[in-house]
C-alpha positions in Angstrom: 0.0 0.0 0.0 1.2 3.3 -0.7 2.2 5.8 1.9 -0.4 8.4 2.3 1.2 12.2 1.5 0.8 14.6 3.9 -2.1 17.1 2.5 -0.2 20.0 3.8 3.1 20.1 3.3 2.9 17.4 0.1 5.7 15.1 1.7 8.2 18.2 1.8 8.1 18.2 5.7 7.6 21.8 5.6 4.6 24.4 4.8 4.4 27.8 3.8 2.8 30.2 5.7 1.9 33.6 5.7 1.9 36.4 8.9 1.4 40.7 8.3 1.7 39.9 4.8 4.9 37.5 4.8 5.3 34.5 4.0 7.6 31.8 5.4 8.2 27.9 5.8 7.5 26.3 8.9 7.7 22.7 9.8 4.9 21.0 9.3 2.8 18.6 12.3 3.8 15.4 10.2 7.6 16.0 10.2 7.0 16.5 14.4 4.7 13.8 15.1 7.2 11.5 12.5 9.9 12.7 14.3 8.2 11.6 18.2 7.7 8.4 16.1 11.2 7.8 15.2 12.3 9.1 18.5 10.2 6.2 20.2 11.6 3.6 17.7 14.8 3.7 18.2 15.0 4.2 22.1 15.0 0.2 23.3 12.4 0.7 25.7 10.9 -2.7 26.9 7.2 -3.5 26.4 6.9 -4.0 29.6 7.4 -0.2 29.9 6.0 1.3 26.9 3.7 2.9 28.8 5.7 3.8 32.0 4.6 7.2 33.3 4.2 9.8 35.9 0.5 9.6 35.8 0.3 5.3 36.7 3.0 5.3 39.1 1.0 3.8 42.0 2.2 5.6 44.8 1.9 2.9 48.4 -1.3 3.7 50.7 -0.8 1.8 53.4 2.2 3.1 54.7 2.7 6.7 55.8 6.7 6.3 56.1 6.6 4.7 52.7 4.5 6.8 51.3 5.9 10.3 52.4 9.0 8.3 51.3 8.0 7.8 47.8 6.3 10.9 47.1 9.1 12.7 47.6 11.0 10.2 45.2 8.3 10.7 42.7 8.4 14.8 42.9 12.3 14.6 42.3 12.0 12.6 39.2 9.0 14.5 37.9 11.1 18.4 38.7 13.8 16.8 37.1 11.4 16.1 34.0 10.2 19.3 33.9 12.9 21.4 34.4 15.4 19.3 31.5 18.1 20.7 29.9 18.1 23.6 32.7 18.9 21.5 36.0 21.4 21.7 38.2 22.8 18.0 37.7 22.1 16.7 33.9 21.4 13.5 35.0 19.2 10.9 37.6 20.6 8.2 39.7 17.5 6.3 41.5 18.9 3.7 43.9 16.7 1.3 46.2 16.3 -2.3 46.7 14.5 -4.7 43.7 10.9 -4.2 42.9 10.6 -0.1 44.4 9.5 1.3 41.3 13.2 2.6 40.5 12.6 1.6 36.8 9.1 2.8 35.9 10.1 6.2 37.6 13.3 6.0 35.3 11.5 5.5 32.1 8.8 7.7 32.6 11.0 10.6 33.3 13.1 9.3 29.7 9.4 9.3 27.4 8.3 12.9 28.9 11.6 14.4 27.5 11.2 11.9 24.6 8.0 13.4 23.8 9.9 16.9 24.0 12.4 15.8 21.2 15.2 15.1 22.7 16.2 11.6 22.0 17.3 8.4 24.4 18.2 5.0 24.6 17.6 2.5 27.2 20.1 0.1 27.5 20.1 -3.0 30.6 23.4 -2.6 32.1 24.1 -6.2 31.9 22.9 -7.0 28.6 25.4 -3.8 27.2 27.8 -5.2 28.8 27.5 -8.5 27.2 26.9 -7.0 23.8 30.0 -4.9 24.0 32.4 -8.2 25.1 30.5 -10.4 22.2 32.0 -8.4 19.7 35.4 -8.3 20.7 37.8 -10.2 18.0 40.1 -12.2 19.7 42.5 -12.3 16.5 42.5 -8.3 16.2 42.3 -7.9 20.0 39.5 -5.1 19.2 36.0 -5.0 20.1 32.6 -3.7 17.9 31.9 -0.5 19.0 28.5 -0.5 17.9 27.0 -0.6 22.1 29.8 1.3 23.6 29.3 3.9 21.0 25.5 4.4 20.6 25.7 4.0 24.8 28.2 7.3 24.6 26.6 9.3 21.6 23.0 8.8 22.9 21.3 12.4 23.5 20.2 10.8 26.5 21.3 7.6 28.1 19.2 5.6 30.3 21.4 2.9 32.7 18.9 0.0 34.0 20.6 -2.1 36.8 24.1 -0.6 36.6 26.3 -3.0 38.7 24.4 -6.0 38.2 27.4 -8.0 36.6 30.6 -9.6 38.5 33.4 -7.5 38.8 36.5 -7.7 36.3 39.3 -5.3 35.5 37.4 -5.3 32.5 33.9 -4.7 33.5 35.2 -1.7 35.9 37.7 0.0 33.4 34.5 0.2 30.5 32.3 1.5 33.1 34.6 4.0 34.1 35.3 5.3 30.8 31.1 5.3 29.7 30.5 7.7 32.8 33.4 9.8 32.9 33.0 10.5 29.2 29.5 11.7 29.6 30.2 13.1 32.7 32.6 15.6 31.0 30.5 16.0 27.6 27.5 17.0 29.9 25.3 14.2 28.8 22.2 13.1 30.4 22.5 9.5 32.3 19.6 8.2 34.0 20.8 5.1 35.8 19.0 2.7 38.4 20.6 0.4 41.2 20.0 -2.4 43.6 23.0 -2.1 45.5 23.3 0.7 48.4 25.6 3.4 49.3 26.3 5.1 53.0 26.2 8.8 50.9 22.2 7.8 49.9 21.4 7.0 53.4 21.6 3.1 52.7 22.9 0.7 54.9 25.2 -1.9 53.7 24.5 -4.1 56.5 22.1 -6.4 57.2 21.0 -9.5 59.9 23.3 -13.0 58.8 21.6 -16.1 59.3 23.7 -17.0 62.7 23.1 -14.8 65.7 26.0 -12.1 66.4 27.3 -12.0 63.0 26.3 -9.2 60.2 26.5 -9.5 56.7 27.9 -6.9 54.4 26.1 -6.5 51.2 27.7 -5.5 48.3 28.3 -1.4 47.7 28.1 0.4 44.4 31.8 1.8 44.5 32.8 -2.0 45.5 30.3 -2.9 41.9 31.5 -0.1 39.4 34.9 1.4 40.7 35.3 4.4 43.4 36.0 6.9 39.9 32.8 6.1 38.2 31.1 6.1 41.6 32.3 9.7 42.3 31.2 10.9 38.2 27.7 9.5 38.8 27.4 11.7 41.8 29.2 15.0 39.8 26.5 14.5 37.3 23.3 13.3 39.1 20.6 14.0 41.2 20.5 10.9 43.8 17.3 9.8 44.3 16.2 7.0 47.2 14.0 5.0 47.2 12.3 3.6 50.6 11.7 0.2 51.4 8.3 -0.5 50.2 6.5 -3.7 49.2 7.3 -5.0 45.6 6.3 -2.0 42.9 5.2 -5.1 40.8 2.7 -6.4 42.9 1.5 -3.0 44.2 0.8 -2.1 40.7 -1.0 -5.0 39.7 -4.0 -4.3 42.6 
């Protein structure tokens, strides 16, 4: 079938237009809503959060702690929404334990500057890692670029689970040099973690399973390296999470 041609503009993108007299070319609302369309294409986002947003974010209602706790989690994300590019940090670090609503929050704040025009890419921290080492050439001693560099040129870069892969020399050194290079080209990361960190008011303690002994869980300087660590919180906005029941479940009622 063919394409239908845009009545206004005739497939040109662009319309002419006339004001006092003058007349002038102007985009036209099919380049802009092709353009959203594109935008939403190319950015990874998984189905399951296609429709992430602000507005069904189910905030907890049986707990006032939690509650006051998240709202104020939620506000963050949704200023930092609103206020993009002119913040004070340029990008969003949400950190909590599993199933808080840390990636729904993330994702929704990504599609409402989406739907401005500025363009971002979600990539699962673990899965770019493993895309990254796949394409390395053990007879060239290279590796495709293709992940690294669409993770470093994206507009806006959105981090799911970042530190949720064993640590290696390796794994540390391409972390490192992902953050610090958009740390110091001013571009946007939006990262999410499950592991805590004293400077976010997170323990990193927690009851073992014989009496008298604690464990130690694992930190995010001891997952990603104390430099990236440091560049995440140069560049971000920290945002906690509180202990709540699982997001999922919540959200399912």
């Amino acid at each position: 079938m063919d394409e239908q041609v845009c009545a206004m503009c005739q497939g040109t993108g662009w319309r002419i237009v006339e004001r006092g007299g003058i007349s002038g070319a102007e985009r036209c609302e099919c380049g802009i809503a092709n353009r959203a369309r594109q935008i939403k294409d190319r950015s990874g986002i998984p189905p399951l959060y296609a429709n992430a947003s602000l507005e069904n974010f189910v905030l907890p209602q049986d707990n006032p702690v939690a509650n006051r706790g998240m709202t104020a989690a939620f506000m963050t994300v949704r200023s930092y929404a609103r206020e993009f590019p002119v913040v004070d940090k340029p990008g969003l670090l949400l950190i909590g334990d599993p199933g808080t609503g840390k990636t729904h929050l993330a994702v929704a704040a990504l599609r409402i500057l989406m739907s401005r025009g500025f363009e971002g890419v979600f990539f699962d921290y673990q899965n770019l890692l493993e895309r990254i080492r796949a394409g390395y050439d053990p007879a060239s001693g290279a590796s495709s670029r293709e992940a690294y560099q669409s993770a470093l040129d994206a507009e806006i870069l959105l981090l799911d689970d970042l530190g949720a892969h064993r640590v290696t020399d390796w794994v540390e050194d391409t972390v490192t040099s992902l953050i610090t290079y958009r740390c110091n080209q001013k571009k946007p990361l939006i990262a999410t973690t499950n592991l805590p960190d004293p400077d976010a008011g997170l323990t990193v303690d927690r009851p073992a399973s014989l009496p008298g002994r604690t464990d130690y869980r694992t930190t995010l300087s001891e997952r990603i390296g104390i430099r990236a660590r440091s560049r995440l919180y140069e560049m971000c906005r920290v945002v906690r999470m509180p202990a709540v029941e699982d997001y999922r479940m919540r959200a399912r009622r």
